[in-house]
N, C-alpha and C positions, 0 to 999 in steps of 0.2 A: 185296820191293823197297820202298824206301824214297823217300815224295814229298816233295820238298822246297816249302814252305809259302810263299810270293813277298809281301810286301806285297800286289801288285795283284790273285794268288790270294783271300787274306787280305777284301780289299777286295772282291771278287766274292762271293764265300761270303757275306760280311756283304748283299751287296746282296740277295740270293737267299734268305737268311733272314728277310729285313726284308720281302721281295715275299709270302715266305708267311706270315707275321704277318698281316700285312694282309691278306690274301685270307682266313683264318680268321675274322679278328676282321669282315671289313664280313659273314660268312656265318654269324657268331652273331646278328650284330644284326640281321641278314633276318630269323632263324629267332626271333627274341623278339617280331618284330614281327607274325609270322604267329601264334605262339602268343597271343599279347596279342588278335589279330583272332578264334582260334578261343575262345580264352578267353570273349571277349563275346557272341559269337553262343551260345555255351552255357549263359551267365546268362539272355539274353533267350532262349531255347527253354523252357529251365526252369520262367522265371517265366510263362511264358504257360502251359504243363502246369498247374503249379500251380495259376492261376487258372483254368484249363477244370475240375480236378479242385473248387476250391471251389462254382465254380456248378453244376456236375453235382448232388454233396453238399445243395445248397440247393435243385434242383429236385426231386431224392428225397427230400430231407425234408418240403420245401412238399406234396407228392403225398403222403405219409405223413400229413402232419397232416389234408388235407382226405377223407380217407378213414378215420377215425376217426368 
């Protein structure tokens, strides 16, 4: 069976495609913002590892050298 296509059909379908456009696109830009939030907390974990590993490095070397 064959649907015939009405201007106000036509015009509904378009409203209905436009509403999920939108609902994707505002739930990409959620998800860049969450990533962008875990992104930073992961630099700042990092850098702090980091610097606990350098001074770790410098208290076993410090103990190294005065035990020579």
């Amino acid at each position: 069976m064959r649907a015939t296509w009405t201007d106000s059909r036509l015009d509904d379908l378009s409203r209905r495609m436009d509403d999920g456009f939108n609902r994707v696109d505002s739930d990409i830009r959620e998800l860049r913002s969450e990533i962008g939030t875990m992104q930073r907390t992961m630099i700042q974990v990092g850098g702090g590892l980091i610097a606990a590993f350098i001074g770790l490095m410098a208290a076993v070397m410090g103990l190294m050298a005065t035990q020579l």
